[in-house]
C-alpha positions in Angstrom: 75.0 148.8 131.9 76.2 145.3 131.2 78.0 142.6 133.2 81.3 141.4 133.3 82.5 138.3 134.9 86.5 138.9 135.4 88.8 136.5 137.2 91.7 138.1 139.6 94.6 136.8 141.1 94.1 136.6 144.7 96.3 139.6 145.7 94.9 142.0 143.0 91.5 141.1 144.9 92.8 141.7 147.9 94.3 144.9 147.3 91.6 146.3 144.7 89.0 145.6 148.0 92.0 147.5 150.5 92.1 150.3 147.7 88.5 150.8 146.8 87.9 150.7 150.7 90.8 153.7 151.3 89.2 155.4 148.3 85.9 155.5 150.1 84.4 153.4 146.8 83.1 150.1 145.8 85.0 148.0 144.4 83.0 147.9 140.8 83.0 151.4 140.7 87.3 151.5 141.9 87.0 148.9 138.6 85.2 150.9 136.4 87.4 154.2 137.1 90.8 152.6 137.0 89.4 151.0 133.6 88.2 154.2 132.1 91.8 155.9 133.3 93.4 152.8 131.1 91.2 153.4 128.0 91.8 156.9 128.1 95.8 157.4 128.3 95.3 154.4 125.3 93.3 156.7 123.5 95.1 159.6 123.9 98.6 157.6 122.8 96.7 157.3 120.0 95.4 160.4 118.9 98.9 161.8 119.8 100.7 159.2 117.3 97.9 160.3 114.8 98.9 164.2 115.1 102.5 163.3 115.0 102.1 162.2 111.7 101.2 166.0 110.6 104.2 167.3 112.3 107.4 168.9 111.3 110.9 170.3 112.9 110.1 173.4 110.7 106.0 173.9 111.3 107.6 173.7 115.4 109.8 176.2 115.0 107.5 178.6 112.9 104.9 178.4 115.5 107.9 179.4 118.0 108.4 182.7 116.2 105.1 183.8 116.6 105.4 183.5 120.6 106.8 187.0 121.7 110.4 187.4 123.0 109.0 188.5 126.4 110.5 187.8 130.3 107.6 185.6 131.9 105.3 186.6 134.2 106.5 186.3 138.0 104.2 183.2 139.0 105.8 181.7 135.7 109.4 182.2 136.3 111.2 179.0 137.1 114.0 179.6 140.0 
């Protein structure tokens, strides 16, 4: 592990310490796990944008007609 000084605005503090008290947490770890939350949906914009690149109207709609014309199961049916 390493050590990270960070400045905060007075009311982030105060509501990281209300939050990571709620939580049931410290407030390094409420720190660490909204950061890691951050990094990830970053990381996963990314690798998204990179598979976009691959991507085509036409390779969508030939995946389509492989899925069979079939009513959905009950617990899938949207009312």
């Amino acid at each position: 592990m390493s050590t990270l000084s960070v400045h905060l605005p007075k009311s982030l503090h105060k509501t990281v310490q209300e939050l990571s008290k709620k939580e049931g947490v410290s407030i390094n770890q409420f720190i660490v796990s909204a950061l890691s939350e951050k990094i990830s949906a970053l990381m996963t914009l990314e690798y998204l944008k990179e598979k976009q690149k691959n991507a085509s109207k036409e390779k969508f709609l030939n995946a389509l007609n492989d899925v069979p014309d079939v009513e959905p199961l009950e617990d899938d049916k949207l009312y």
